[in-house]
PyMOL commands that place a pseudoatom at each C-alpha (Angstrom):
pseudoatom trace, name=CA, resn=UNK, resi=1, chain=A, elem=C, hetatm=0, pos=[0.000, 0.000, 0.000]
pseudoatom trace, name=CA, resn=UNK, resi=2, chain=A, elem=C, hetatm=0, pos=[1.060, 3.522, -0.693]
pseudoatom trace, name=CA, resn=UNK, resi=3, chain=A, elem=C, hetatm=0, pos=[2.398, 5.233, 2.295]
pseudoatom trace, name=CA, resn=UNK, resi=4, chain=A, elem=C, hetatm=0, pos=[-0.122, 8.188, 1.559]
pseudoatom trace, name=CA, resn=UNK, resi=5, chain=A, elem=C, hetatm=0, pos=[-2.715, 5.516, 2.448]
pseudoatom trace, name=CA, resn=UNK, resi=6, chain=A, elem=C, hetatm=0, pos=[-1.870, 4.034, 5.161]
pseudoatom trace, name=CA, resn=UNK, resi=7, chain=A, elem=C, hetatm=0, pos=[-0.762, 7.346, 7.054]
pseudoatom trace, name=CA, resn=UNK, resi=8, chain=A, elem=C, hetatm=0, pos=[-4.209, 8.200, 6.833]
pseudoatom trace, name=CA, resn=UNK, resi=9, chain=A, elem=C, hetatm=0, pos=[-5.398, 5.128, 8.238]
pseudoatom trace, name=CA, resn=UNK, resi=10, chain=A, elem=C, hetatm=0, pos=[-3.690, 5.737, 11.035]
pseudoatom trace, name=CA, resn=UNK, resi=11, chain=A, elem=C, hetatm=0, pos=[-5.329, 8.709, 11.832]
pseudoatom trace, name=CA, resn=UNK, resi=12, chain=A, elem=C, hetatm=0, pos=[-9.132, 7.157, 11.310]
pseudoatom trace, name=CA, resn=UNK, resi=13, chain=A, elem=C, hetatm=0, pos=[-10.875, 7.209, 14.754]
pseudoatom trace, name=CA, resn=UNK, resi=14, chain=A, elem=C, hetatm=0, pos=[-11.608, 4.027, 15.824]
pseudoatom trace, name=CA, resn=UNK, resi=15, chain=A, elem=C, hetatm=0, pos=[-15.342, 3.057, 15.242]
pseudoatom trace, name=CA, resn=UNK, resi=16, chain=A, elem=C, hetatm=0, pos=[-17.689, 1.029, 17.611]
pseudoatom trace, name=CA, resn=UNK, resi=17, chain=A, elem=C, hetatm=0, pos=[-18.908, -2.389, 17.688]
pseudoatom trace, name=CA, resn=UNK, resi=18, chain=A, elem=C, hetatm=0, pos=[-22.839, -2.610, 17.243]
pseudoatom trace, name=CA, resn=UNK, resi=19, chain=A, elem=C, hetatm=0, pos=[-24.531, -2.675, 20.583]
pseudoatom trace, name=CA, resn=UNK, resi=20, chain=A, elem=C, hetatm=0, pos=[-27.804, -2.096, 21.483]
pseudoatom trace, name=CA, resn=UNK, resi=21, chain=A, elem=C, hetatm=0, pos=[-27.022, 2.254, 21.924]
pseudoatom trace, name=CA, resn=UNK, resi=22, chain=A, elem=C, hetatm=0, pos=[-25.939, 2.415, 18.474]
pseudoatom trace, name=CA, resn=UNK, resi=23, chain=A, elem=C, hetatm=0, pos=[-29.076, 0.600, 17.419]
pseudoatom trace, name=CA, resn=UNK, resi=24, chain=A, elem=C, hetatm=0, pos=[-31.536, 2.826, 19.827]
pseudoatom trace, name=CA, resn=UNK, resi=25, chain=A, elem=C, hetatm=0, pos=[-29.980, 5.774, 18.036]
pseudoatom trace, name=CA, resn=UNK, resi=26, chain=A, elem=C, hetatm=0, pos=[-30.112, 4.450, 14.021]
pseudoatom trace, name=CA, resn=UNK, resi=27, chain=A, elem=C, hetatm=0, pos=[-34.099, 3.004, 14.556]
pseudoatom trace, name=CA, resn=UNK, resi=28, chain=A, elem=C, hetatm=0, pos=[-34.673, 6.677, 16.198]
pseudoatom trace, name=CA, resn=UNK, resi=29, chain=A, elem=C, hetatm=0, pos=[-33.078, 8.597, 13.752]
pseudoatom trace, name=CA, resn=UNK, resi=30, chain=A, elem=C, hetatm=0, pos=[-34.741, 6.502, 10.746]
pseudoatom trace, name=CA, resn=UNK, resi=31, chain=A, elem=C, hetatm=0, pos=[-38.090, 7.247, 12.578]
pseudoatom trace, name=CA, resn=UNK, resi=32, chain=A, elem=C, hetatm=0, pos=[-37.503, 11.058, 12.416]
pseudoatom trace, name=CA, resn=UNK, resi=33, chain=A, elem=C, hetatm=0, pos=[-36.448, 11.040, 9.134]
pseudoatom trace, name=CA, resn=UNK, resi=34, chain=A, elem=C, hetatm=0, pos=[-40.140, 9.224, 8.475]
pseudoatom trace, name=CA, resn=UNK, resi=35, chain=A, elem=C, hetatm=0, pos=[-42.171, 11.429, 10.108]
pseudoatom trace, name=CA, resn=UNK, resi=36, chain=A, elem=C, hetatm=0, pos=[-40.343, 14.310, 8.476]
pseudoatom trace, name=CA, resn=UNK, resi=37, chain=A, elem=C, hetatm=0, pos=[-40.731, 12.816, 5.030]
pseudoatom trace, name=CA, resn=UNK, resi=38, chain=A, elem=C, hetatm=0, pos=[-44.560, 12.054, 5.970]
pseudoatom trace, name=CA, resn=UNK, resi=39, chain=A, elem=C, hetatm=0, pos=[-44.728, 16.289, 5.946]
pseudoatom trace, name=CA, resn=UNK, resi=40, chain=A, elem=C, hetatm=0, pos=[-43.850, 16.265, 1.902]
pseudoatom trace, name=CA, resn=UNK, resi=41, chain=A, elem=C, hetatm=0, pos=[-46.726, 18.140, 0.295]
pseudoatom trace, name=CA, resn=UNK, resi=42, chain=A, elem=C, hetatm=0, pos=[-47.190, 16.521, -2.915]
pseudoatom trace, name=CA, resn=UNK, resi=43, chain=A, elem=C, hetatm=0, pos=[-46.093, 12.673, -3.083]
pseudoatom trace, name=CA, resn=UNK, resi=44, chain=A, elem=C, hetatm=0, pos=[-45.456, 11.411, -6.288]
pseudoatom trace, name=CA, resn=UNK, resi=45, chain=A, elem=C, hetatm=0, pos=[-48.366, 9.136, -7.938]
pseudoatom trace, name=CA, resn=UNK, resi=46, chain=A, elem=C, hetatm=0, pos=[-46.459, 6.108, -7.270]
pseudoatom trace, name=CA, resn=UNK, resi=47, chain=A, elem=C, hetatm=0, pos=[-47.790, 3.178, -4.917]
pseudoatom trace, name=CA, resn=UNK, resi=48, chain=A, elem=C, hetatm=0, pos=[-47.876, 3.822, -1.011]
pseudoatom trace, name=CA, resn=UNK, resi=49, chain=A, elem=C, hetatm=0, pos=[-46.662, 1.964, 1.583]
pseudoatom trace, name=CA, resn=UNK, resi=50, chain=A, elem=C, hetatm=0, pos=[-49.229, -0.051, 3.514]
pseudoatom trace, name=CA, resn=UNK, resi=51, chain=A, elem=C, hetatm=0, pos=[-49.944, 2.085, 6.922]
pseudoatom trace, name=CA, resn=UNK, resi=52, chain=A, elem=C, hetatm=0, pos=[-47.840, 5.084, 5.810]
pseudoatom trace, name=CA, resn=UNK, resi=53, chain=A, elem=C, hetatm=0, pos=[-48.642, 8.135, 4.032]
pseudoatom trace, name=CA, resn=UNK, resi=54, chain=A, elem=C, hetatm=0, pos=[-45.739, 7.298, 2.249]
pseudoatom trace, name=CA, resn=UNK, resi=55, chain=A, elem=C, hetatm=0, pos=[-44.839, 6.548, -1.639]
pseudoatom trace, name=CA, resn=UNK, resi=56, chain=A, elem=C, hetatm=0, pos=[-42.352, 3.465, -1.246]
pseudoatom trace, name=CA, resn=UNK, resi=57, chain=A, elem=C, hetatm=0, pos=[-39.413, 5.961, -3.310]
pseudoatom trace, name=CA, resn=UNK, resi=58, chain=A, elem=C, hetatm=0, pos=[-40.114, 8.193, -0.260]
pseudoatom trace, name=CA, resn=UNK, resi=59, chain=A, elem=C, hetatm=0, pos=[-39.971, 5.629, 2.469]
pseudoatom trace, name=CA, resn=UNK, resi=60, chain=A, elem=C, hetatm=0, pos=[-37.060, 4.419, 1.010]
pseudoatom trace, name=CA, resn=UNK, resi=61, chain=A, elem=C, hetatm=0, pos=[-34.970, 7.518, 0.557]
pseudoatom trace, name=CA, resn=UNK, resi=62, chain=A, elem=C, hetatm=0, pos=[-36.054, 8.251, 4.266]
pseudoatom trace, name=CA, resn=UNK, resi=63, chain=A, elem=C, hetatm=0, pos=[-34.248, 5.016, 5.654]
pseudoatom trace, name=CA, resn=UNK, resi=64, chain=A, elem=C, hetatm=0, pos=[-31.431, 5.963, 4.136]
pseudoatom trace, name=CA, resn=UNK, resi=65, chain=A, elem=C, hetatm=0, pos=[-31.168, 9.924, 4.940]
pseudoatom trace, name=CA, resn=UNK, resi=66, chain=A, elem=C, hetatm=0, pos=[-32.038, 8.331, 8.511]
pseudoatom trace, name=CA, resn=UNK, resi=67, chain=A, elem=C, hetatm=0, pos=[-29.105, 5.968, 8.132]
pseudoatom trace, name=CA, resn=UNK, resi=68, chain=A, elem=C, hetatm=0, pos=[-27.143, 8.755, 7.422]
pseudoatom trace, name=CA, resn=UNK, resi=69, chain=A, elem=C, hetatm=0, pos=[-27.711, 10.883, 10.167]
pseudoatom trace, name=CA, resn=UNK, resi=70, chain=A, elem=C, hetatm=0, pos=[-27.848, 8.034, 12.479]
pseudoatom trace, name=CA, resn=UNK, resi=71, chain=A, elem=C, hetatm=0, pos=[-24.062, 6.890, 11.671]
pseudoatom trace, name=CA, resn=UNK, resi=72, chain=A, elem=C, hetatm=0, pos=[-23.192, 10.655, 11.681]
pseudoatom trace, name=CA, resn=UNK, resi=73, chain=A, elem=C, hetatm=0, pos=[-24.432, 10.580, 15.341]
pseudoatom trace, name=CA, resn=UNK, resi=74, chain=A, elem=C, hetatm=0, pos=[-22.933, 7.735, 16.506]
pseudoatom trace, name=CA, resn=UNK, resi=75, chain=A, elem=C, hetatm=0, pos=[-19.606, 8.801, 15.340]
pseudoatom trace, name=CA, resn=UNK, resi=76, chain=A, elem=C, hetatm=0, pos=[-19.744, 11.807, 16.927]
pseudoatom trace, name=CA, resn=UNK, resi=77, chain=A, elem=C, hetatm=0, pos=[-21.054, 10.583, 20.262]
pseudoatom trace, name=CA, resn=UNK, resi=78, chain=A, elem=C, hetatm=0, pos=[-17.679, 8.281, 19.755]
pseudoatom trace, name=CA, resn=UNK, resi=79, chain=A, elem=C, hetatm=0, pos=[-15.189, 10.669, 18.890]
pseudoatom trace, name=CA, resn=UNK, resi=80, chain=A, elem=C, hetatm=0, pos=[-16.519, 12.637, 21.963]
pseudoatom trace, name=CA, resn=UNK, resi=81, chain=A, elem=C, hetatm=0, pos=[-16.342, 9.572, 24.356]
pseudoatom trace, name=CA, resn=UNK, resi=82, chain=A, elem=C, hetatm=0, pos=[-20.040, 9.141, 24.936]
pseudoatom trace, name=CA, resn=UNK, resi=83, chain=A, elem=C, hetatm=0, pos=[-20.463, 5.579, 23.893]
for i in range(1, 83): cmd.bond("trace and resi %d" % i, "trace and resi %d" % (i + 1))
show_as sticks, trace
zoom trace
């Protein structure tokens, strides 16, 4: 490996393991990025999901915004020494 690459992974924070915090925090985050996506005005004409006021596009692209933000947090709450 080039010495350009593996300098910077020596400076990588360490990440951590799965436990049941980090999953508390992804399910809540992908459940606010849900309700927020439930607030989009116009839907497109597409089938919904069963229970949701959702499109299935939108319920998709709402797990994975809340995936997102939901790693974002943990890693944070890491590199701060919270979990």
């Amino acid at each position: 490996m080039s010495s350009i690459l593996i300098a910077q992974l020596l400076s990588v924070p360490p990440t951590p393991d799965w436990n049941f915090t980090v999953g508390i925090i992804i399910s809540l985050s992908c459940l606010v990025a849900v309700i927020l996506t439930s607030f989009i005005k116009y839907p497109e004409d597409t089938m919904k999901m069963p229970g949701l006021p959702l499109t299935i596009p939108a319920f998709i692209a709402a797990m994975c915004f809340g995936h997102v933000i939901g790693v974002g947090i943990v890693l944070g709450l890491t590199n701060i020494g919270s979990i």
